[in-house]
N, C-alpha and C positions, 0 to 999 in steps of 0.2 A: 436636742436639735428640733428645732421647726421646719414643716413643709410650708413653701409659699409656691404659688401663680405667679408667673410675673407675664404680661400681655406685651409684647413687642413689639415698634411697626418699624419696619422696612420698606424704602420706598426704592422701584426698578427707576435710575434717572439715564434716560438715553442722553448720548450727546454726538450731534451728527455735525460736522463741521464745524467743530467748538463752541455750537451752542445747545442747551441741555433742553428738553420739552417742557412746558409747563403743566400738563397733564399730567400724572404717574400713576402708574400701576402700584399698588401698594401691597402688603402681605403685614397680617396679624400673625404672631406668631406664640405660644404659650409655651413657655420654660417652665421645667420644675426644680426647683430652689431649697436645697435643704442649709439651713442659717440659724443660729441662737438669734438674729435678734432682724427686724424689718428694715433696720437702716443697712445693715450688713448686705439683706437680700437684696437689696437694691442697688447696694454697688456692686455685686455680681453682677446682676440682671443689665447693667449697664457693661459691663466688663466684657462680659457673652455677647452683648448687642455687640461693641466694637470691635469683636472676634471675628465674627460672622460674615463682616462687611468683605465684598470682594466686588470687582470687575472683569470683562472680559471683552474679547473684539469681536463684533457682532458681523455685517458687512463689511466692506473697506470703507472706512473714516467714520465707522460708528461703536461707539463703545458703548458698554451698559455697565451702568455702576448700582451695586446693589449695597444700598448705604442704611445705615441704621439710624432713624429720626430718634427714638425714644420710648419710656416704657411709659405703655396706655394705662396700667392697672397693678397694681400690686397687693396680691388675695396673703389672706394666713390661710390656711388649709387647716388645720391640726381643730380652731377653735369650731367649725362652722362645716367641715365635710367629713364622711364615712373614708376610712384609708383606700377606698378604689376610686374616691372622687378626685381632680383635679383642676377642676375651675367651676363657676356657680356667678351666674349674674340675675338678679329681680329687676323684671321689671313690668308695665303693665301690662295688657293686651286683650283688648275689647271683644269678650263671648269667647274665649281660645277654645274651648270643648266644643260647642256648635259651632268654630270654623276651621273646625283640626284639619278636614279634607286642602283648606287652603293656605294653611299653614305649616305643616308639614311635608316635606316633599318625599315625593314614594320612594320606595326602599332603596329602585335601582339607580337613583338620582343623587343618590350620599356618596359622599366622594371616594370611599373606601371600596365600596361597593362597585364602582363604577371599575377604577382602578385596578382592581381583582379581575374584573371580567376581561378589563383588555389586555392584564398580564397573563389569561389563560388562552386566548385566542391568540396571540403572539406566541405563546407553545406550542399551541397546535400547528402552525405556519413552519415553523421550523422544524418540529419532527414528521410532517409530510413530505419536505422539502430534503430529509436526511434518507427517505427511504424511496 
């Protein structure tokens, strides 16, 4: 078996009054795909896309439909990354070591990070509120 990437896009389509916005929020989404062979992976990756798809009712007379457009990318892993990697894109970017300070955003700015911090302050809220 091969590991692939496969890059997802979802787009949120509101629809308020029966008609949908033409703006969208959209969401990248990366699956890992184990497949003999890249056509295979890809009709997964399409398979999971239209798995995923749901709605729900937002206000009165607004729904949001979270619908699956299509796969952005389709990686082999196995030929090109170390087994803890799972996605790898090249490409240019003008001085990236003399402008790392603006190119990377600080630690507490990464969404995992963030996310940690306000699952631990939301602990604490509730076990003050238990005692």
């Amino acid at each position: 078996m091969n590991r692939f990437a496969a890059k997802l896009l979802f787009q949120f389509r509101i629809a308020k009054g029966g008609k949908s916005n033409q703006r969208r929020t959209c969401e990248e989404r990366i699956v890992l795909i184990e497949s003999r062979s890249a056509d295979t992976a890809y009709k997964r990756a399409v398979a999971l896309g239209k798995n995923r798809q749901f709605g729900y009712d937002a206000l009165p007379g607004t729904k949001v439909h979270v619908e699956f457009v299509g796969v952005l990318d389709l990686l082999r892993l196995d030929v090109a990354c170390e087994p803890d990697e799972v996605w790898y894109d090249i490409v240019e970017i003008l001085r990236p070591k003399e402008r790392a300070r603006r190119l990377i955003p600080p630690k507490a700015k990464l969404d995992a990070i963030f996310w940690d911090r306000v699952e631990k302050q939301s602990k604490r809220k509730t076990r003050r509120r238990r005692t």
